[in-house]
C-alpha positions in Angstrom: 86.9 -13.0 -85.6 90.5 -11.8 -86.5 92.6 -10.7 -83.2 94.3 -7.4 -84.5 98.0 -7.3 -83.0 96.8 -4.7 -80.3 94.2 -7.0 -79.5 97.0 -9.5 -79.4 99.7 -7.3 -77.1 97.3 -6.5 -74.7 96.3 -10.9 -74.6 99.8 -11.5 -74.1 101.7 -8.3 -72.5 105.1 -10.7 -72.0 104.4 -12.5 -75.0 102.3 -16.5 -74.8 104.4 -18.7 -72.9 107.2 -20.9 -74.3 108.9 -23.6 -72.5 113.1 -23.1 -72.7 114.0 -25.9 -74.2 117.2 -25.7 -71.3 116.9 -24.3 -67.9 120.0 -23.9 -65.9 120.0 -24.7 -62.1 120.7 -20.8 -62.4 117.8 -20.0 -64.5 115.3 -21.9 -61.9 116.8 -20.2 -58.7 115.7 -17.1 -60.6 112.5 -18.2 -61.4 111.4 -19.2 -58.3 112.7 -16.0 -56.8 110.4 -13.9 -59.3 107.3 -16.5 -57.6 108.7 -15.8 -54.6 108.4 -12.1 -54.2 104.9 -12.2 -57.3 102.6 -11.7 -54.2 104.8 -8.1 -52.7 104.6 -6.8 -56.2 100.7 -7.4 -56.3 99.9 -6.2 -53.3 102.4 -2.7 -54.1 100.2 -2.4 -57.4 96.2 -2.7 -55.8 96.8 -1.5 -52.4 94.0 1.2 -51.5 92.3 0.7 -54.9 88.6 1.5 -55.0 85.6 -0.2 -55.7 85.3 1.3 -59.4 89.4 0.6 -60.0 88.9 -3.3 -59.2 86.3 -3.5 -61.9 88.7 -2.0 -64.4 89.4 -4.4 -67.2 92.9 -4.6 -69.6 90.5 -5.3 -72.8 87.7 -5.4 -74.4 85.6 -8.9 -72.4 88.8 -9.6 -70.4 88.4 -10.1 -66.2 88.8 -7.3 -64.1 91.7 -6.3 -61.9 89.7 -8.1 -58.8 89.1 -11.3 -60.9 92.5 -11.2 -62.3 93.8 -11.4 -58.5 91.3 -14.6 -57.4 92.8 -16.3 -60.2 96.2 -16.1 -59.5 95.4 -17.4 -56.5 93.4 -20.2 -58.0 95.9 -21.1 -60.8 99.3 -21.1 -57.9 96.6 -23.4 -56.2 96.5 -25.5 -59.3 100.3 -25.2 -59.8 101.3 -26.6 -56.7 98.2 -29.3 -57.1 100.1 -30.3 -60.6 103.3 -30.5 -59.2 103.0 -32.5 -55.9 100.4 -35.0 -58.0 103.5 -35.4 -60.3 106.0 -36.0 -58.1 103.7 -38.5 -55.8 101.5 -40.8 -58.4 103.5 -42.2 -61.4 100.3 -42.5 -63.4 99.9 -38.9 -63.4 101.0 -38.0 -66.7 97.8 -35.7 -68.3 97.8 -32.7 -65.9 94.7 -31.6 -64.2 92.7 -28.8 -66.5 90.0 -26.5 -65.0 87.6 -23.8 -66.5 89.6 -20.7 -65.8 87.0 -18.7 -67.2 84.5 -20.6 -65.0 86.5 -19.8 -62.0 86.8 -16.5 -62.2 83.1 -15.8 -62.9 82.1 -18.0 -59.5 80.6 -15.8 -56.7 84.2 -15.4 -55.2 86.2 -14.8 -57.9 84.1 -12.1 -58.8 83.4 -10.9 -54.8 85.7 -11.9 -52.2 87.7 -9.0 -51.1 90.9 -9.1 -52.8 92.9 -9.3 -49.3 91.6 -13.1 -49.1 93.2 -13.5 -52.8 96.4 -11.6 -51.7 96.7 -13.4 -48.5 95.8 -17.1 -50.0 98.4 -16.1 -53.3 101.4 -15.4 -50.6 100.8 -18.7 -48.9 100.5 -20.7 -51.5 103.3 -19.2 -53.1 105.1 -19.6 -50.1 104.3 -23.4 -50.1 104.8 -23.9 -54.2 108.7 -21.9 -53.6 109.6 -24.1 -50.3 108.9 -27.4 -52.7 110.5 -26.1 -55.6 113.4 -25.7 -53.8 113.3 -28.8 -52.0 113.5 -30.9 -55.5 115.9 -33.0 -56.6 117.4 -33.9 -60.1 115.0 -36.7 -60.2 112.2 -34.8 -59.4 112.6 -32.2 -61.4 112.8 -34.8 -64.2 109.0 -35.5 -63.9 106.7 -34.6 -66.6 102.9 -34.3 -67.6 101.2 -33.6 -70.7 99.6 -30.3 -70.9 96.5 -31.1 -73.2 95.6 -27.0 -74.2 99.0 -26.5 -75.0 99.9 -29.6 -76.2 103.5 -30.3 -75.1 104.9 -32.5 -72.3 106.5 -30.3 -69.0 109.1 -31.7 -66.6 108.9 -29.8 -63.5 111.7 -27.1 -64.1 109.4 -26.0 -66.9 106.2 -26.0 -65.1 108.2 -23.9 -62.4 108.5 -21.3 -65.5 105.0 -21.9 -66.9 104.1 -20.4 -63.0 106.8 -18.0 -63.7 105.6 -16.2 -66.5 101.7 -16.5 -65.4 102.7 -14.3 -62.5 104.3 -11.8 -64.9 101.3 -12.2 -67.6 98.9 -10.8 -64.9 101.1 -8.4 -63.2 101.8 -6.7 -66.5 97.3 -7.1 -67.3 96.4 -5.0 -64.0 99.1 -2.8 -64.7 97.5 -2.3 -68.1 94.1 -2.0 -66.5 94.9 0.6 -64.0 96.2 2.5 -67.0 92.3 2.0 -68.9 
């Protein structure tokens, strides 16, 4: 199956994520500000949607708008999972992979209202932003494989990996609620 570059536009609104290859203490103050305020600009975009809007998809087989809100919650979960695993156990150095697919089809990625998505989003994000801040040269030092995408992340550039999946699906229900 060939992806057209539509096809490709609307997999990757922002473009796929690339690490920086330098990220300046300015840089990561502005990253963790965009996490910090992700779950305000999520709520703004899918407050009072209906039923039939939260089903609404940004492609062709992609998750819906309610799905797409679960797993943001599930992946800043993950994120902040990663990242305190790094900075406690030196053996971690392959980080922790899970079906994202399969998550988002479970019962409550598919049915949980999305106010218990919004509301577990803003705390972990709340959480993930007070440790990010809280790190020190050192610890932001520490790195992990990443086995999909094959490279190694110290923890300034999983901080922008988190970054730019918060954009990614911003910019996909924004692109559904177009659809």
């Amino acid at each position: 199956m060939t992806t057209t570059t539509d096809d490709t536009a609307l997999k990757f609104p922002i473009g796929p994520f690339t690490p920086k290859p330098t990220i300046t203490p300015a840089d990561l103050d502005a990253m963790i500000g965009t996490i910090a305020t992700a779950p305000a600009r999520y709520r703004a975009l899918t407050a009072n949607l209906s039923p039939a809007e939260l089903k609404k998809t940004y492609r062709t087989g992609s998750w819906n708008i309610q799905q797409l809100l679960a797993h943001v919650a599930d992946m800043q979960m993950l994120h902040l999972f990663r990242m305190k695993k790094a900075l406690t156990e030196p053996d971690y150095k392959e980080l922790t992979l899970v079906s994202m697919d399969g998550w988002a089809k479970t019962y409550d990625g598919v049915n949980s209202p999305i106010a218990d998505s919004l509301d577990l989003f803003e705390n972990l994000v709340k959480r993930f932003v007070f440790l990010a801040k809280s790190l020190t040269e050192e610890q932001l030092n520490v790195s992990y494989y990443h086995p999909v995408r094959k490279i190694t992340l110290d923890q300034r550039q999983a901080i922008a990996m988190s970054e730019w999946h918060v954009k990614h699906h911003l910019e996909h229900i924004k692109i559904a609620l177009k659809n």
